[in-house]
BAMAR-304061 format. One record per residue (C-alpha): residue number from 1; x, y, z. Coordinates in steps of 0.05 Angstrom, whole numbers, plus 32768, in hexadecimal, padded with zeros to 4 digits. Each point is the difference from the previous one (the first is absolute). Layout:
residues N
<r pos="NUM" x="X" y="Y" z="Z"/>
...
END
This chain:
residues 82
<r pos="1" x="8000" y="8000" z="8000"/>
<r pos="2" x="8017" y="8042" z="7FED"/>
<r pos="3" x="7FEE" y="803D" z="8032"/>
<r pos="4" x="801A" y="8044" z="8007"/>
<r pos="5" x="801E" y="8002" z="8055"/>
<r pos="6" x="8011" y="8046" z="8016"/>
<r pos="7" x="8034" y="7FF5" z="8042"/>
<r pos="8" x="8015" y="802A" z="8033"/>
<r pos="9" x="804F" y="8016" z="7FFF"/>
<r pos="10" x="8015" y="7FDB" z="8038"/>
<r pos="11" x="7FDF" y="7FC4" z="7FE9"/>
<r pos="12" x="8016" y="8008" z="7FBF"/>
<r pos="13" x="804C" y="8003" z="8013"/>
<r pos="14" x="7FEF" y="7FC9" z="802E"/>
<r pos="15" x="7FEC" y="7FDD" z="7FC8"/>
<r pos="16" x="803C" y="8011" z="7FD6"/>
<r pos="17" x="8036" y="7FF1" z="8036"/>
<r pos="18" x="7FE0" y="7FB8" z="7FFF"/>
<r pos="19" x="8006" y="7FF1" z="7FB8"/>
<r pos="20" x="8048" y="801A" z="7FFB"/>
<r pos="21" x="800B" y="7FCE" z="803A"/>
<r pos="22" x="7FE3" y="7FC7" z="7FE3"/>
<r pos="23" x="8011" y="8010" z="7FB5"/>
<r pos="24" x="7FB6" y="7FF1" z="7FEE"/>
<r pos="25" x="7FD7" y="8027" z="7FD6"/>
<r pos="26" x="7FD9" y="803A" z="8026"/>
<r pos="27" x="7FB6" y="7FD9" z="7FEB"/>
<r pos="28" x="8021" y="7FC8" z="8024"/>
<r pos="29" x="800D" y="8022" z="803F"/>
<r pos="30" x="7FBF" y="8024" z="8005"/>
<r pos="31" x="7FD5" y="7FC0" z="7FF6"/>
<r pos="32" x="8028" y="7FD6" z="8031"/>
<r pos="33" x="7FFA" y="8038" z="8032"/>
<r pos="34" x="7FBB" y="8005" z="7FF3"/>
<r pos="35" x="7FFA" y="7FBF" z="800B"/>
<r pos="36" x="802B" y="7FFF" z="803F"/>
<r pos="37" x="7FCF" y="8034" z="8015"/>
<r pos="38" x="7FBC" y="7FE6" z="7FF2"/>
<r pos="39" x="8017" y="7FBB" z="801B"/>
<r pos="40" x="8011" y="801D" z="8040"/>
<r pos="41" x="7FC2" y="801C" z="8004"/>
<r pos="42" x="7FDF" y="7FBE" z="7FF8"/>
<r pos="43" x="8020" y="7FEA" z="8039"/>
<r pos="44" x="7FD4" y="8002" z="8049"/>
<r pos="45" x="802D" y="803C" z="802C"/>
<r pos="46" x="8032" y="7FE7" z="8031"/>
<r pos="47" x="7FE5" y="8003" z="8040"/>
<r pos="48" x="802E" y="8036" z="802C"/>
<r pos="49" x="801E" y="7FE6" z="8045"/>
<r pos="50" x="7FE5" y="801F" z="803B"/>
<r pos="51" x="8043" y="802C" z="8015"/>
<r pos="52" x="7FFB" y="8013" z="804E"/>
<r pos="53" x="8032" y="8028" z="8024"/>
<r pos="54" x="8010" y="7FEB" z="8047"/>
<r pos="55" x="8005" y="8041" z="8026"/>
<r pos="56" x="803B" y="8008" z="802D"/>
<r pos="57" x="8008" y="8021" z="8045"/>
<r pos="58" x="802C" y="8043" z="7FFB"/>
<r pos="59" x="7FFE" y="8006" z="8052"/>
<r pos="60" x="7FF0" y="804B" z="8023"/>
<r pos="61" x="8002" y="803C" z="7FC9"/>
<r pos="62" x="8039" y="802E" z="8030"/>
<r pos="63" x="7FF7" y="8033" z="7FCD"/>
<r pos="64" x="7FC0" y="8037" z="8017"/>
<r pos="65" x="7FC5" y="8010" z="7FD9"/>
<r pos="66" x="801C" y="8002" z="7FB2"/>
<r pos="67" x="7FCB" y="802C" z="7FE4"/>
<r pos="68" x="801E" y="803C" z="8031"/>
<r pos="69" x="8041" y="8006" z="7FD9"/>
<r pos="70" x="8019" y="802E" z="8031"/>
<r pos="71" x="8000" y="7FD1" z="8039"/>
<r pos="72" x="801F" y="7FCF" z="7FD1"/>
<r pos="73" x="803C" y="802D" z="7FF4"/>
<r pos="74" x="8000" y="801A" z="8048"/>
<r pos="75" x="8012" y="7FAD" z="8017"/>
<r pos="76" x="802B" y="7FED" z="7FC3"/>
<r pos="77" x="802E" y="8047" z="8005"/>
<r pos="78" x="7FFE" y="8009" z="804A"/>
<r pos="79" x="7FDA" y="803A" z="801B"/>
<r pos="80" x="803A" y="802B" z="8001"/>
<r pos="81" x="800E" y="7FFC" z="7FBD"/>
<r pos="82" x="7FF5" y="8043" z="7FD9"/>
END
């Protein structure tokens, strides 16, 4: 079948990168990767493991309140420092 395909630019070097690889015409290359594509597609979706973090202890914050940056500097400069 003969059809007129208008691609996108990064496709389209995509595309061309792949058939300089393989030395295969560019036809070639699209309708394997179109078929790579469609095939995948066909396939049901991996199912996704369940990834849990394990929260860890960090102990007693010594630093005060961080949202008053002021007191933040005031404890890690010393409150002499000017």
């Amino acid at each position: 079948m003969r059809t007129t395909l208008t691609l996108e630019d990064d496709v389209a070097v995509r595309l061309e990168r792949l058939r300089g690889e393989r030395g295969e015409s560019f036809k070639a290359v699209v309708n394997d990767t179109l078929r790579r594509g469609l095939d995948a597609l066909d396939r049901p979706a991996e199912e996704r493991r369940l990834y849990r973090i394990k929260p860890v202890g960090l102990g007693h914050c010594h630093l005060p309140n961080l949202d008053k940056t002021s007191a933040v500097l005031a404890y890690g400069e010393g409150e002499d420092h000017k």
